[in-house]
C-alpha positions in Angstrom: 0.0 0.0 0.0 1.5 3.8 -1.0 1.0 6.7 0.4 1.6 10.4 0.3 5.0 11.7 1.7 5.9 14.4 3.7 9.0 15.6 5.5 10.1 17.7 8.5 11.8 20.6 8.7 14.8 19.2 9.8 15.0 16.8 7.5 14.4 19.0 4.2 17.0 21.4 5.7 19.4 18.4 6.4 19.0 17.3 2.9 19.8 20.6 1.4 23.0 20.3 3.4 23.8 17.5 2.0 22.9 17.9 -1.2 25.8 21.4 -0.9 29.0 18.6 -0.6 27.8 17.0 -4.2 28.6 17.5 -7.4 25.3 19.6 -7.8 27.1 22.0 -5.1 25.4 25.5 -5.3 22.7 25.7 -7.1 21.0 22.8 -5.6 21.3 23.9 -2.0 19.9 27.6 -3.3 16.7 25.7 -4.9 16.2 23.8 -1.5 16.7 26.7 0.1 13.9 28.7 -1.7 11.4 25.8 -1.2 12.1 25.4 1.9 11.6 29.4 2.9 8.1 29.2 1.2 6.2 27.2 -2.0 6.6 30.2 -4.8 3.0 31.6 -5.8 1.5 30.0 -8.2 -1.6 32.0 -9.8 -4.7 29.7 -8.8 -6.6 27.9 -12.3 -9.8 29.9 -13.5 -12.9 28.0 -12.4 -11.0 24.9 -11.1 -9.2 24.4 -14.4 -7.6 20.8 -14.5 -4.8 20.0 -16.0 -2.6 16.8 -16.1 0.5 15.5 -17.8 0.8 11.7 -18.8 4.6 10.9 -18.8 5.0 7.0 -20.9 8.6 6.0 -20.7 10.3 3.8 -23.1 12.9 2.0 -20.8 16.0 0.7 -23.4 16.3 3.0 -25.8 13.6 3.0 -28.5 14.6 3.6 -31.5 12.9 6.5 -32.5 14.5 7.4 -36.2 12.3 4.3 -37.2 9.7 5.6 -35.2 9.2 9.1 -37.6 11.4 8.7 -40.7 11.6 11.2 -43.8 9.5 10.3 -46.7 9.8 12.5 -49.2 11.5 15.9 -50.2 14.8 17.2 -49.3 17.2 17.0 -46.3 19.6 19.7 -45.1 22.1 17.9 -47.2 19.9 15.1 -49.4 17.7 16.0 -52.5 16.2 12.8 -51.5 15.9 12.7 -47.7 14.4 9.3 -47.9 16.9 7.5 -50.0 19.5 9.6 -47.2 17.7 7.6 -44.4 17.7 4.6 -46.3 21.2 4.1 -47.1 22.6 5.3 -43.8 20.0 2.9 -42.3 20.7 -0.3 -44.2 19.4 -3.0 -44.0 17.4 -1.1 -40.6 15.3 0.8 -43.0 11.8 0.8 -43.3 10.3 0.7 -46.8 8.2 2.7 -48.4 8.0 -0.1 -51.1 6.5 -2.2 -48.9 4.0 0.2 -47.2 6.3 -0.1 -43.8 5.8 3.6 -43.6 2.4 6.1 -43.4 2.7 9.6 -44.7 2.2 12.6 -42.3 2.6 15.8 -43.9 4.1 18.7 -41.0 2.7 21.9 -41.6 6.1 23.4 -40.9 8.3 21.4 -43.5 7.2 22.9 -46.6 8.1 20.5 -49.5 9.2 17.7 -47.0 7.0 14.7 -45.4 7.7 12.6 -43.1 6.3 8.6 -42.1 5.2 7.3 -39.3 6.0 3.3 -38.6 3.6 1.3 -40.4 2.3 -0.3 -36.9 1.5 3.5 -35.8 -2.0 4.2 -37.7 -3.7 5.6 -34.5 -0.6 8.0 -33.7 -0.8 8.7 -38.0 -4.0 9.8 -38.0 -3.5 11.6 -34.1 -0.7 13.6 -35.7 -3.0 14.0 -39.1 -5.6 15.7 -37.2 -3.8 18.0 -35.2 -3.9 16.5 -31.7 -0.3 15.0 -32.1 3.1 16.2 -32.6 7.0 15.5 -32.8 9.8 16.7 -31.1 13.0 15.8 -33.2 16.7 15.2 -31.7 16.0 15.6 -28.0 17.8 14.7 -25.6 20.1 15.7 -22.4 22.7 18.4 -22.3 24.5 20.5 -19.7 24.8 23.4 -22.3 24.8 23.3 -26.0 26.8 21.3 -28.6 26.7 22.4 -31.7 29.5 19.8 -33.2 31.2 16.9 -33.6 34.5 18.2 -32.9 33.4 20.0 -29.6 32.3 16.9 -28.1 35.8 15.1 -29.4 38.1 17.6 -27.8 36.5 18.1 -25.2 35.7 21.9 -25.7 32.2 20.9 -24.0 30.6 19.8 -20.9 28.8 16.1 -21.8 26.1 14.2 -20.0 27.7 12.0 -17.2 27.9 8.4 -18.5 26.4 9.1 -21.8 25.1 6.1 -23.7 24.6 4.6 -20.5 21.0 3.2 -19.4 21.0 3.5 -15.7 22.6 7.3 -16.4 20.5 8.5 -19.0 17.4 7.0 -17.9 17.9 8.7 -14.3 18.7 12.5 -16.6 15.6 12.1 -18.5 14.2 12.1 -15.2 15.6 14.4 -13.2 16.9 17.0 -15.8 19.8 16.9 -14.3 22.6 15.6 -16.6 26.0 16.9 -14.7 25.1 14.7 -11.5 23.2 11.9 -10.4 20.3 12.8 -8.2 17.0 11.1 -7.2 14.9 14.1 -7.4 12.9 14.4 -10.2 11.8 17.5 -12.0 8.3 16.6 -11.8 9.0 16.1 -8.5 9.9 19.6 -8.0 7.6 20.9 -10.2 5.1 19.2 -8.2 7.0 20.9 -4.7 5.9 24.1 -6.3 2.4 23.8 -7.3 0.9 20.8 -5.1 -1.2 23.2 -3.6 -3.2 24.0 -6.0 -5.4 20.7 -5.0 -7.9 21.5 -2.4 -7.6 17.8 -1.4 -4.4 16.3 -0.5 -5.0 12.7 0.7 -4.3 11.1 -2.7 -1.0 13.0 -4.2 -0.9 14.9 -7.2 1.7 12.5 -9.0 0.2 8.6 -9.7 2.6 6.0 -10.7 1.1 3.1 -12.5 4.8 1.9 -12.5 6.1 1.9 -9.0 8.7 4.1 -7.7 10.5 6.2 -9.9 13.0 9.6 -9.7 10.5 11.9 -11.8 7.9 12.1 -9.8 10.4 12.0 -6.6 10.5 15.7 -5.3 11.9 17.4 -1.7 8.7 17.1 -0.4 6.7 14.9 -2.6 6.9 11.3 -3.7 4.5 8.9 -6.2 1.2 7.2 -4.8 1.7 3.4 -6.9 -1.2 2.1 -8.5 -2.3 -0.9 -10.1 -3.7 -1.1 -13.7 -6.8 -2.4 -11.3 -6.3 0.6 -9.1 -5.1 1.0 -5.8 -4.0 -1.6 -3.5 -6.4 -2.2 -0.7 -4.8 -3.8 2.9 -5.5 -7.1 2.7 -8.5 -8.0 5.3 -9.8 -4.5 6.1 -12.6 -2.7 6.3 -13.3 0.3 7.5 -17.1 0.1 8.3 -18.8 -3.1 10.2 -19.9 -6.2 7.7 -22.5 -8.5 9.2 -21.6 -12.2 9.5 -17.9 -11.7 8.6 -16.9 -11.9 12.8 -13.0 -12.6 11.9 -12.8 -9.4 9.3 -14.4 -7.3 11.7 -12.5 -8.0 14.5 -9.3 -7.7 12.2 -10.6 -4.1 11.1 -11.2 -3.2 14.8 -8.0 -4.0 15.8 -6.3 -2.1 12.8 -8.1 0.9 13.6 -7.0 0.6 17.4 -4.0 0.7 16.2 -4.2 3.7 14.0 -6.0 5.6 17.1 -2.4 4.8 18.9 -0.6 7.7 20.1 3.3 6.8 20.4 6.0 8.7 22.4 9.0 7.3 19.6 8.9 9.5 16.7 9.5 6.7 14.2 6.7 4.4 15.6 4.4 7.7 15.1 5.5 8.2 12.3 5.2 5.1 11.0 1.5 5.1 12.6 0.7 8.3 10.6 1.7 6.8 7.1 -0.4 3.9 7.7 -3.5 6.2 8.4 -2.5 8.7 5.3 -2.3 5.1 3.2 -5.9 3.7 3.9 -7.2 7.1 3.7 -5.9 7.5 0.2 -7.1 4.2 -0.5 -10.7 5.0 0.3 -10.8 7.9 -1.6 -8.9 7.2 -4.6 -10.9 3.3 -4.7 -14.1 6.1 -4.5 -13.0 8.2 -7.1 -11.5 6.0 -9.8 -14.7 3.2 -9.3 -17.3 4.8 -12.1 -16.8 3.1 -15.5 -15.9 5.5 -18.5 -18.4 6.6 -20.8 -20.2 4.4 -23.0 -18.2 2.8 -26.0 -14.7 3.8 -24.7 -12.5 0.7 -25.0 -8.9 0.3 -24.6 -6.3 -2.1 -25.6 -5.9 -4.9 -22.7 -1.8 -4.7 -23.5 0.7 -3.4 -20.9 -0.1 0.1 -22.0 -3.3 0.0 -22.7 -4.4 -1.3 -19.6 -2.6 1.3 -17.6 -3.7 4.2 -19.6 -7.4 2.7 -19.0 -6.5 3.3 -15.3 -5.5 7.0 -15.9 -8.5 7.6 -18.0 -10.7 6.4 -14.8 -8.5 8.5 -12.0 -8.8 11.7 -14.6 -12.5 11.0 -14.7 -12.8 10.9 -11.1 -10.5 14.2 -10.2 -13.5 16.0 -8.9 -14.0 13.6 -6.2 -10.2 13.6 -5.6 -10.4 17.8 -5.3 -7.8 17.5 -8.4 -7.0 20.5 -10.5 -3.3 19.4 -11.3 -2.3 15.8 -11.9 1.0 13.6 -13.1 0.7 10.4 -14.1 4.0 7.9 -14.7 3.5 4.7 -17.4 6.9 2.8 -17.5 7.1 0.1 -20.4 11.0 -1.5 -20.4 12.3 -3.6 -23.2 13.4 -1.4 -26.2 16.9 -2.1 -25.9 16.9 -4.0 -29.2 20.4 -4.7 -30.1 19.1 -7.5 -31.5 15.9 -7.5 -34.2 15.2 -4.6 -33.7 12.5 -4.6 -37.0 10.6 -7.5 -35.2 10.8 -6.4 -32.3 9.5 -2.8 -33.0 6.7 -4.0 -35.5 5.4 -5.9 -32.1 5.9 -3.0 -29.9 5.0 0.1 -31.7 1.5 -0.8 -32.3 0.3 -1.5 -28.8 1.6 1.6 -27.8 -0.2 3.5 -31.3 -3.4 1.8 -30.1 -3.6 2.6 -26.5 -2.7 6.1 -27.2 -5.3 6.3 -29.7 -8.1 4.6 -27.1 -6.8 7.0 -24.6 -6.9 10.0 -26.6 -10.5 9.2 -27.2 -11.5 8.7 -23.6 -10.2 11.9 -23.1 -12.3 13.3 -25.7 -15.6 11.3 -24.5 -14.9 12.6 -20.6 -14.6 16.1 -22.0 -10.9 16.7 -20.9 -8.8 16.5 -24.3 -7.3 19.8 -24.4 -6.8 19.6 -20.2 -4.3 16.3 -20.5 -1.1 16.0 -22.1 0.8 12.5 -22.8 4.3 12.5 -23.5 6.9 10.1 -24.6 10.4 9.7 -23.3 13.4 7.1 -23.2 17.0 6.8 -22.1 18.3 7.9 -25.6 17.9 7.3 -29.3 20.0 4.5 -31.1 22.5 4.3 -34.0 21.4 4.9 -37.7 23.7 2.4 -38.6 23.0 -1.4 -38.0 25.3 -4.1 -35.9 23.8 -6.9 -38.2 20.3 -6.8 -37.3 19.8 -4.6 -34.6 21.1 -1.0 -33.3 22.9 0.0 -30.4 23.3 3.1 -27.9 23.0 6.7 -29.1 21.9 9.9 -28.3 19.5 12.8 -29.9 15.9 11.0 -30.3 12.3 11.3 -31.5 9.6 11.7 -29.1 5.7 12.2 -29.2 3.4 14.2 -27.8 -0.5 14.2 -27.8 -3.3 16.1 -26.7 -6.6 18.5 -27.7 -3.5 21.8 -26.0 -0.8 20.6 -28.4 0.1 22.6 -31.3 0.2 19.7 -33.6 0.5 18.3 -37.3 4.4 19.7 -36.7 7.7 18.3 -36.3 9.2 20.8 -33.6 13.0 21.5 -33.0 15.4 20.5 -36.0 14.9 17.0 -37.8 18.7 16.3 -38.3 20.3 15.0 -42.1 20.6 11.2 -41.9 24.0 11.2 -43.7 26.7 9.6 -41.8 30.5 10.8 -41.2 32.8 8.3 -43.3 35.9 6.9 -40.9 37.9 8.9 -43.4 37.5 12.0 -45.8 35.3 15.0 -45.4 32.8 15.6 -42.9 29.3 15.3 -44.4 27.2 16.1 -41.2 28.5 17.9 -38.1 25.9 16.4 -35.9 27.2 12.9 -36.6 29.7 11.8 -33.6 29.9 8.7 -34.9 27.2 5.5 -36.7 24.6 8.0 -37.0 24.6 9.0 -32.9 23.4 12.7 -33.2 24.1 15.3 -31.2 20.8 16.6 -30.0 20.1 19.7 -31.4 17.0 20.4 -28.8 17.6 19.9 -25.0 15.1 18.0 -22.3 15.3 21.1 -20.3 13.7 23.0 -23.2 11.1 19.8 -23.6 10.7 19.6 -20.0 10.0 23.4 -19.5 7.7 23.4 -22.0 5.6 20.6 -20.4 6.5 22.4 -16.9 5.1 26.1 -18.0 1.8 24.6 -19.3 0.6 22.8 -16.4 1.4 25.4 -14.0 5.3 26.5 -13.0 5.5 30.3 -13.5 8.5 30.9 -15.7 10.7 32.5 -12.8 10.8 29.3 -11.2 11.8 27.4 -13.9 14.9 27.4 -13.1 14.1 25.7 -9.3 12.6 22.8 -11.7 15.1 22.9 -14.2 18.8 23.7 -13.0 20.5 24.2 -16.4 17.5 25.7 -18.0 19.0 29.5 -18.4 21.6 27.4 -20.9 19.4 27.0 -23.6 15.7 29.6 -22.9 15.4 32.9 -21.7 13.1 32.7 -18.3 12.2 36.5 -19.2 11.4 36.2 -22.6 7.6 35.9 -24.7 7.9 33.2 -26.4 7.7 29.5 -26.0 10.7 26.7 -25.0 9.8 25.1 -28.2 5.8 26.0 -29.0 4.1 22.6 -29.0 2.0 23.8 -26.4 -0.5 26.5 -26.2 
């Protein structure tokens, strides 16, 4: 059973000490130091507005240049950007010949389309519409990198252990790419603006995936759900149930418990979580019960089923007092060294097909332009093929969907798919090396954009996003990126 978390004074001011002897050294104790003086003021949503982000993590790597691939028209440094893509891809590229790819056509590449992976109709017709977009070579960075030779002789500062899982998976997370930390920027975001739900028995970040760093703030952590909902204690119930004499007495004895007052800190402590767990129970068991509307069905696949369970706890965010939510979808397995074709033509559609069932729950509960989904993953993966599969990279692909998002475009800069020879001249300066791009748009601008939407004023962007005043200007008008609006 999960619960909400909270912290003491002592302790938050303890951690900030600590956190002033890493390698995060300044800045971080400053932003603890803010929070902890007071929660910056966050201007209250019109009428109740609700707003929520959906964050669905790709664990492995996916790769994403199969994912949305030129189609036709020019590169940067191709008259054919297609036949680009498909000779640096090999015997990794999807054909056109054989219908492995479905046109899109950006609004903001005039004379260029792009395709979506053949398994992807939902997302394809999402993006067709106007309630989808893509944000092109993303990825982390301490400051920017504009070329191949900067990141070869050293002349800038790189991710730590870039191209490594556990590394890069934990920087997607936290936005913080020059140390490793286990607070999350949604965590923080969610420090700042948590108090804009009236009720605060069921937190405003849901897991459906466990524990994980980006919903993990100073003052905040996940409540875990199940695709089924939330975990009940085993054997208890709050009210009285005739003829059931053992669960009763079980129930009693729980809440004796509970009514325990204890002179050791830890045991009361302890006592208090308890109580805060079956009280979010109740309430979010209450909330999320109703079935969604009348002919909404979702995929029962390791997505879909989990998205089916956000769709039900965003239905029910009046009865949770819920103007802000987060909601974390972890699906592992894209690290595809190894048939990576197969593998993704098995993958990509159940993810294209819960998004689309979601998307229209969200239209049918009236919330489409109030909930953003998101897509993220430890890094993109080479162009160029180890025999059948790719392997660690770094700029990627990633989706976004929702009735706010400014879509039918491809946002940031689509890199040329020409690869660096071993020797000779060099055709693209994004290329460090097989086709591992340099990202050419940061997560802190991604992140920022998705942090300024559902609530973070854009003063305190910086307490969310350390290295953010590296790549946007806090005080200007216009947008991180603009897929928002």
């Amino acid at each position: 059973m999960n619960k909400p978390k909270s912290i003491s004074r002592r302790r938050f001011i303890g951690q900030a000490s600590c956190a002033a002897v890493t390698s995060v050294p300044i800045l971080n104790t400053l932003l603890n130091l803010r929070l902890a003086q007071s929660v910056a003021a966050v201007t209250a949503p019109a009428s109740a507005e609700y707003r929520a982000l959906v964050c669905l993590f790709l664990a492995g790597g996916n790769d994403s240049f199969n994912m949305v691939t030129p189609f036709s028209g020019p590169s940067d440094t191709a008259a054919d950007s297609y036949a680009e893509y498909s000779t640096s891809r090999s015997n990794l590229a999807l054909l056109k010949s054989s219908n492995q790819l479905i046109e899109i056509h950006p609004l903001n590449t005039p004379g260029r389309t792009f395709g979506v992976h053949s398994g992807m109709p939902e997302v394809g017709s999402l993006f067709e519409n106007g309630h989808a977009a893509f944000v092109a070579n993303v990825s982390t960075l301490i400051e920017p990198v504009q070329n191949r030779a900067q990141v070869t002789q050293n002349l800038k500062r790189l991710p730590l252990g870039l191209y490594s899982h556990s590394d890069q998976l934990e920087q997607w997370q936290t936005s913080v790419p020059h140390a490793r930390s286990g607070i999350g920027w949604g965590g923080r975001m969610v420090d700042l603006i948590k108090e804009l739900n009236a009720n605060q028995v069921v937190p405003m970040q849901i897991s459906l995936d466990g524990s994980n760093a980006w919903q993990t703030g100073n003052t905040v952590a996940e409540y875990t759900i199940t695709p089924n909902g939330a975990t009940a204690l085993a054997g208890y119930n709050p009210g009285w149930t005739q003829y059931q004499d053992v669960a009763n007495a079980m129930s009693a004895a729980v809440d004796n418990q509970l009514a325990q007052q204890y002179t050791n800190l830890l045991a009361q402590t302890f006592n208090t979580r308890k109580k805060q767990a079956l009280d979010a129970y109740q309430s979010f068991a209450a909330a999320s019960a109703p079935p969604l509307p009348n002919g909404v069905t979702f995929p029962t696949s390791y997505v879909g089923s989990r998205l089916a369970m956000v769709a039900r706890a965003i239905q029910g965010r009046s009865a949770l007092g819920a103007v802000r939510q987060t909601f974390f979808i972890q699906w592992g397995g894209w690290d595809h060294h190894d048939n990576v074709l197969d593998n993704q033509a098995a993958m990509l559609p159940q993810i294209s097909a819960a998004i689309g069932s979601f998307y229209n729950a969200l239209v049918a509960i009236g919330v489409a332009d109030k909930v953003t989904l998101f897509t993220a993953s430890d890094f993109g993966r080479t162009l160029t093929s180890n025999s059948r599969g790719s392997d660690h990279a770094w700029g990627s692909n990633q989706l976004v969907v929702g009735g706010a998002v400014n879509g039918k475009r491809i946002f940031g800069q689509y890199p040329s798919l020409a690869l660096n020879p071993d020797s000779g001249p060099e055709l693209n300066p994004l290329d460090t090396g097989r086709g591992r791009f340099i990202p050419t748009t940061s997560c802190d601008q991604f992140f920022a954009e998705l942090a300024l939407w559902l609530g973070v004023s854009p003063s305190n962007l910086p307490l969310v996003l350390p290295n953010i005043g590296n790549f946007y200007d806090t005080s200007g008008v216009t947008a991180p990126i603009g897929f928002l609006a």
